[in-house]
N, C-alpha and C positions, 0 to 999 in steps of 0.2 A: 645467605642460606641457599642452598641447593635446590632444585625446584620441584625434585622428589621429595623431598620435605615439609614442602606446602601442600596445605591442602586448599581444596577449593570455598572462595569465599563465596557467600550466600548471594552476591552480583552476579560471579562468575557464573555457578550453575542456573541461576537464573537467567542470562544471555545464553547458556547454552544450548540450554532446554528451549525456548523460546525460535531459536534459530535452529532447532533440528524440527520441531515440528512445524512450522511455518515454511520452511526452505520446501521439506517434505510434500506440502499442500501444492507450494507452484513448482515442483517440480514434475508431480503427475501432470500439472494443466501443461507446462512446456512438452512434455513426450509426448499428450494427446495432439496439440498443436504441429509438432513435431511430423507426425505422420498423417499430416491434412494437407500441410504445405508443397504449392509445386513449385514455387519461386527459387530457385536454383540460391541464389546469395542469401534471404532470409532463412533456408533450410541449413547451411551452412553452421550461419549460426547459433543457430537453436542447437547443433550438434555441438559446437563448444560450449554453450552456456550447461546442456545436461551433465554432461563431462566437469565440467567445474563445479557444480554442484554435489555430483555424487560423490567425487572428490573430498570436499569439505562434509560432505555430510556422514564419511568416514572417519574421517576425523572428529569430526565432534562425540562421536559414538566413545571412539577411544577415548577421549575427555573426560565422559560423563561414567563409564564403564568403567575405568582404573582409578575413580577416587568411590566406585563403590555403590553407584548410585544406577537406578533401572534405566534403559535406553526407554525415550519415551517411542510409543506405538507410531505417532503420527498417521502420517500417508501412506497408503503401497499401492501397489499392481492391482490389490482388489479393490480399489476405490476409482478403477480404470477400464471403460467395458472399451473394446477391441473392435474395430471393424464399423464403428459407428457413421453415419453421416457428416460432414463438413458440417459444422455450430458459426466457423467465423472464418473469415476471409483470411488472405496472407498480409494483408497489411495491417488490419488490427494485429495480427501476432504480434507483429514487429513492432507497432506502438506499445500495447499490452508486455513484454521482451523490455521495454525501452523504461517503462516506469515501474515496473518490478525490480529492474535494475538499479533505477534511483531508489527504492525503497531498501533494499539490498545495501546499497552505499551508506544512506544514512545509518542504517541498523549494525553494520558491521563499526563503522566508527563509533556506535554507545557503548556497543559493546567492546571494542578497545580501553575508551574511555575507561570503563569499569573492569579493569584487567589489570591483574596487578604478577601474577607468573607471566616470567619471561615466555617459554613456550608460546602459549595465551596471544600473549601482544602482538609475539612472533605470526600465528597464524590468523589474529584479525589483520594485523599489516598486510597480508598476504591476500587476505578475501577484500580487502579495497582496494588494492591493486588489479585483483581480476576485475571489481566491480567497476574500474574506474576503467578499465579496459572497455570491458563489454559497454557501457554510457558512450563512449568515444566511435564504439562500430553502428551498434543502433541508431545514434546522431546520423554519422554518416550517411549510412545506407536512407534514414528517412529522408534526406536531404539531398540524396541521388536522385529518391524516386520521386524525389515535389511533395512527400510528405510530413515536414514537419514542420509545425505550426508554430513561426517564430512571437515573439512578443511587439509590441507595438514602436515603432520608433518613436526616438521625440529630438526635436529641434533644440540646439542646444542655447542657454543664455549667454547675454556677452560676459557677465561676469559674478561672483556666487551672491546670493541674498541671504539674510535673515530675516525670520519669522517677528514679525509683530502687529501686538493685539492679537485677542481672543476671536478672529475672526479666520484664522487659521484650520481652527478644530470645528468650526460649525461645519454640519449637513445637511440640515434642512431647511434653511435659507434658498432665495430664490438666484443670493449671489455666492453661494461658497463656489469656493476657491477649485482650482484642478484637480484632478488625484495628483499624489508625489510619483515618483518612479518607485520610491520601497514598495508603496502602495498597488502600485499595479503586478509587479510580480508576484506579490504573495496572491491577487486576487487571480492573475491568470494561471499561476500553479496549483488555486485550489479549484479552479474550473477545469481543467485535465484531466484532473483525478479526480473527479465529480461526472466527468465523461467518462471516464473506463468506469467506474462505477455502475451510473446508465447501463450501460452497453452490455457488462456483464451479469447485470440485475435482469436486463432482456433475455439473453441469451438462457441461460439458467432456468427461471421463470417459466419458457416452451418445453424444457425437457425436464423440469423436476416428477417425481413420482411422486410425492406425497404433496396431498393438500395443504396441509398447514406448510408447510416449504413453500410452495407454490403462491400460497395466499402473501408472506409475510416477502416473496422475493420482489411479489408486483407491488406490496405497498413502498418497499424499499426504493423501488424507480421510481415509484412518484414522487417520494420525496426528495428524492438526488435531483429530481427536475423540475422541482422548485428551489430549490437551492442553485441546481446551473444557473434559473432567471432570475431569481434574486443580486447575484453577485454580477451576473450578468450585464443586467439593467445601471447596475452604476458605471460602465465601463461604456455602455451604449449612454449615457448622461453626457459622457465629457465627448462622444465620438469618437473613441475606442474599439477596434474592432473584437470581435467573443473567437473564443477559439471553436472551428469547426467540431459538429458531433459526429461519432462512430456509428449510429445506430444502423443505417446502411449496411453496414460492414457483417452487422448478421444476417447468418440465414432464416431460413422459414423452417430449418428442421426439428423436429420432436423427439428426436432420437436421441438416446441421454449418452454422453460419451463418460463422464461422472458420478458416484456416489451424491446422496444427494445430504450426506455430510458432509463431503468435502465441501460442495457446492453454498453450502448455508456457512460450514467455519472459513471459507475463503472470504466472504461477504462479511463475515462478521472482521477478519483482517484489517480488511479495507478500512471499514468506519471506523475502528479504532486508531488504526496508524493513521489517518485522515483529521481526529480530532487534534494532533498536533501540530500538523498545516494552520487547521483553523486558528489555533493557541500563538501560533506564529505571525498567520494574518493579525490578530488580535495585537498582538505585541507592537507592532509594524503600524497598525491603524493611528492617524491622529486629524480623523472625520468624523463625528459623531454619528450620522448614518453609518459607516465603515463599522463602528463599534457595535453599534443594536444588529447590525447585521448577524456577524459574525456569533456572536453571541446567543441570540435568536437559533443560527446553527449549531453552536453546541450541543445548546439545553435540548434540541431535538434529538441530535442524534443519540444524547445518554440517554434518552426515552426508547430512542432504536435499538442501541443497544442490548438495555434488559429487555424487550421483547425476544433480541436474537439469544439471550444468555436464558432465557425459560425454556426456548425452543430446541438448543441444544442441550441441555439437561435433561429436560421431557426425553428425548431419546438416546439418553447416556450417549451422547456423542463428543461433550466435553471432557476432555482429557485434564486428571488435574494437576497442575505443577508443584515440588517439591515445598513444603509443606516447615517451616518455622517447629521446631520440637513444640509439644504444648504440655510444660511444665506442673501444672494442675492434674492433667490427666496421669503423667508420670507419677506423681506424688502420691495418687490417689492408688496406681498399682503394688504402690511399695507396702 
């Protein structure tokens, strides 16, 4: 079948939708970034990653527009004040840059995954490839500049073992066992992102205009930073080094470069694309502390969550995505 003849499935426009107004959100923080930065190679890049963005984020417009359906509002220029003070350093950019672009990568292959027009496939194949570009420069350049925070070596066995007895899965024993290697990546990838979290929970928090913003962005660090030393703490068990925090990397300025909608549904991003790291950790885990852990941080952040889904509400600032017909109420017009 021809591919003008399909229309779009209810994944499709849902990945659509999803990836224009999220792209939309970092793609104002990348332009404000953008014009902070005096690092000659990080500014460079920033200039390719907006370019590839507004790029695809034309394209999706076409997408969503020719099978009929509203462009959502997302982000613009007014959700952008001009001429603001430096919020963040140039190397948070570039780390901030470095995992947006991991977030970017995974989201573009689900939404592959959930692509069934050629075109579709055609243009997520296309946004992994930049994505998988831009991971390759940001790598680099962090590791030019001494920053970026590799994960912990480990000495290898002479030769493979299996697991036996129940003495594998205990954590609260005064002799469990090491962490595994699956183990530590998922725990050091969710401390990262538990640190840009931090970081930009602070940042934020200094220049929000509205109270309840303000109030619910500093409850938000606290909680990322008990979650940094929770996950933390078990990696400091085995002698493990933590990955360094950003919080340095802010300034002391008050000066709002952001909407302070953008500012609260960026945040709300994070925690949510963040509950699948955990979901991942979780999967990955077979330590019984590992597991209360983990777990322990979910049930929080679904509590964060609906706090941040009342507060974006309260001020019509959630956008709502396209919408299952509702047959009942059809019926009822007829």
């Amino acid at each position: 079948m021809d591919k003008d003849e399909l229309k779009l499935t209810s994944a499709e426009i849902g990945t659509l939708w999803g990836q224009y107004v999220n792209g939309t959100a970092i793609d104002i923080v990348n332009k404000y970034m953008l014009s902070t930065i005096e690092d000659e190679e990080i500014k460079v890049i920033f200039e390719d990653a907006i370019k590839i963005s507004d790029n695809q984020k034309q394209q999706i417009a076409r997408f969503i527009e020719n099978d009929g359906f509203p462009i959502p509002v997302g982000f613009s220029e007014s959700d952008l004040n001009e001429g603001t003070n430096r919020l963040f350093s140039d190397i948070f950019c570039l780390h901030y840059l470095h995992i947006m672009t991991l977030h970017g990568l995974i989201g573009h292959t689900t939404s592959l995954s959930s692509s069934v027009r050629k075109d579709l496939r055609h243009f997520y194949e296309s946004c992994s490839n930049d994505a998988m570009t831009m991971y390759q420069r940001t790598t680099d350049l962090l590791l030019k500049k001494g920053h970026f925070q590799r994960d912990p070596y480990f000495y290898p066995d002479k030769k493979p073992e299996f697991v036996s007895g129940h003495s594998f899965i205990h954590g609260f024993s005064s002799d469990k066992r090491p962490l595994a290697a699956t183990e530590i990546v998922a725990l050091s990838l969710n401390i990262k992102k538990k640190i840009l979290e931090k970081s930009l929970s602070i940042g934020f928090s200094q220049v929000a205009q509205s109270k309840e913003v303000r109030k619910f962005l500093e409850s938000m660090q606290n909680e990322s930073n008990k979650q940094i030393q929770s996950l933390g703490n078990i990696l400091k068990g085995d002698n493990l080094p933590v990955p360094m925090s950003w919080e340095s990397e802010v300034t002391s300025s008050q000066d709002s470069p952001f909407s302070d909608k953008l500012m609260l549904y960026h945040m709300g991003f994070l925690l949510q694309s963040a509950q699948s790291y955990h979901g991942s950790g979780l999967a990955s885990a077979m330590r019984v502390d590992l597991v209360t852990t983990y777990e322990k941080i979910i049930v929080k952040n679904i509590m964060i969550t609906k706090e941040w889904f009342n507060l974006m509400t309260k001020n019509n600032w959630l956008e709502q995505p396209p919408l299952a017909p509702n047959r009942k109420e059809i019926a009822k017009d007829k």
